[in-house]
C-alpha positions as CSV (number, residue, x, y, z in Angstrom):
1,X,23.2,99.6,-69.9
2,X,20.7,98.3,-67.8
3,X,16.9,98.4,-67.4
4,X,15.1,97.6,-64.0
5,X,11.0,97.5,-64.2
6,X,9.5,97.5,-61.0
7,X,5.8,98.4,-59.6
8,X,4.0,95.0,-60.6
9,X,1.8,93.1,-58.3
10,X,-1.9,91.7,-58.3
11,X,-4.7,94.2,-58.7
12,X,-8.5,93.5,-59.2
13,X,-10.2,94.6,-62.3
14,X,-10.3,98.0,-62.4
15,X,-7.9,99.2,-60.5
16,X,-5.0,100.8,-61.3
17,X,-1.1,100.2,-60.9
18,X,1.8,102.4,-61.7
19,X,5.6,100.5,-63.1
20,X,8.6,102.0,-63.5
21,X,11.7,101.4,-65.2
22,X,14.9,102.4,-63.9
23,X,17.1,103.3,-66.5
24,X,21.5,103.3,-65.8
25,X,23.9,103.4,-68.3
26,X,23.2,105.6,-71.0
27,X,22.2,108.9,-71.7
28,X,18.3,108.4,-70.7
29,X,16.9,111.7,-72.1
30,X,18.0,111.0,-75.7
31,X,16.3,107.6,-76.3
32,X,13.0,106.9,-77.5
33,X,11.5,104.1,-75.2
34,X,8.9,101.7,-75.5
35,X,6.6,99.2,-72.9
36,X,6.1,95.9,-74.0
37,X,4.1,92.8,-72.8
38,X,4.0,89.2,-72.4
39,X,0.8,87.3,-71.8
40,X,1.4,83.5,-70.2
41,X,1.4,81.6,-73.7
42,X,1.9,84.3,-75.8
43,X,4.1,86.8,-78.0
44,X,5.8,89.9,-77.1
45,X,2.9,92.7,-77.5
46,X,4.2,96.1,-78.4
47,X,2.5,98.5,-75.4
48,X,3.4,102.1,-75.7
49,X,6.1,104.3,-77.1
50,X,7.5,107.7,-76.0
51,X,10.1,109.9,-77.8
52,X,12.9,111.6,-76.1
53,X,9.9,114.7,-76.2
54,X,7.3,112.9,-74.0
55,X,5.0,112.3,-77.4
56,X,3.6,109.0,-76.5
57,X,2.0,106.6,-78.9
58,X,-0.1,103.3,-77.8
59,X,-1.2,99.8,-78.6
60,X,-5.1,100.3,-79.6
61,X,-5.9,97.5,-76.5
62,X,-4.7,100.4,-73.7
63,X,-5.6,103.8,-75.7
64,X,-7.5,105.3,-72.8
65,X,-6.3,103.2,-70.6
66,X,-2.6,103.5,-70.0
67,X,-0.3,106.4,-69.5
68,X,3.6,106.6,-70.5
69,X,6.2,109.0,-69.0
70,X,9.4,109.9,-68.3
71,X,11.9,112.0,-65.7
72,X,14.8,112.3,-67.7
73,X,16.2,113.9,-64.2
74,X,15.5,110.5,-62.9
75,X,16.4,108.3,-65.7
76,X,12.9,106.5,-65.2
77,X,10.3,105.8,-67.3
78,X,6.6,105.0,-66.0
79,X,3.6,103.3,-67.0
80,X,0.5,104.1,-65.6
81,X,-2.0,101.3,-65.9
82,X,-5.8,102.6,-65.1
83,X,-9.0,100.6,-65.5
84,X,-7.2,97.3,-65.9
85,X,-8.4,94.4,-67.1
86,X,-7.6,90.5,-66.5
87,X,-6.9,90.5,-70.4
88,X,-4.3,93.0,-69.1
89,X,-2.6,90.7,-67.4
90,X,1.2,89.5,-68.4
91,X,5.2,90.6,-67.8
92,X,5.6,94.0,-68.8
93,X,8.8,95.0,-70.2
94,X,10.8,98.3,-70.9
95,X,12.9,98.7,-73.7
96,X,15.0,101.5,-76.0
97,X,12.7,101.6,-78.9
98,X,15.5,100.4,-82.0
99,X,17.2,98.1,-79.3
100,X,16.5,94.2,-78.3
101,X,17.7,95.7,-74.7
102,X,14.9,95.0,-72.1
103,X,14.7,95.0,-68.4
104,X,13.9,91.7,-66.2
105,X,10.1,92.6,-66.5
106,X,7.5,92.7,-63.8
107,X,4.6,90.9,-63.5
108,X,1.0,92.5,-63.4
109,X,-1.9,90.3,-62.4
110,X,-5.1,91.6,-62.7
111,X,-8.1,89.5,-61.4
112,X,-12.0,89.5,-62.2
């Protein structure tokens, strides 16, 4: 199985960015999937979950904020990232919700 997140970069505050995560290896549109988060210095921070169904649930820091999908024709899973914040900034993960699995991460820089 692997995971590959891509779509990071450095974006002012308030702008927006859009990661994906490019799933091989398993059968995509069965697994609930979650973002996660690393802020320099910090813990893992849970992000946003979506079951195989597209219901989507989020971290109270990005309600409003963020967006999660998937193309289970595509075996990828986004995150879009609106109104960002330099608080937002950190390594964002994918992962199979259940699973340690994650992807290589990409990093999101957001600047005020």
């Amino acid at each position: 199985v692997q995971l590959v997140e891509s779509g990071g970069g450095l974006v002012q505050s308030g702008g927006s960015l859009r990661l994906s995560c490019a799933a091989s290896g398993l059968i995509f549109s069965i697994f609930p999937m979650r973002w996660a988060r690393q802020a320099p210095g910090k813990g893992l921070e849970w992000v946003s979950d979506i079951d195989s169904d597209g219901r989507t649930s989020y971290a109270d820091s990005v309600k409003g904020r963020f967006t999660a999908s998937r193309d289970n024709a595509k075996n990828t899973l986004y995150l879009q990232m609106n109104s960002l914040k330099p608080e937002d900034t950190a390594v964002y993960y994918c992962g199979i919700v259940g699973s340690s699995l994650r992807g290589q991460g990409t990093q999101v820089t957001v600047s005020s």
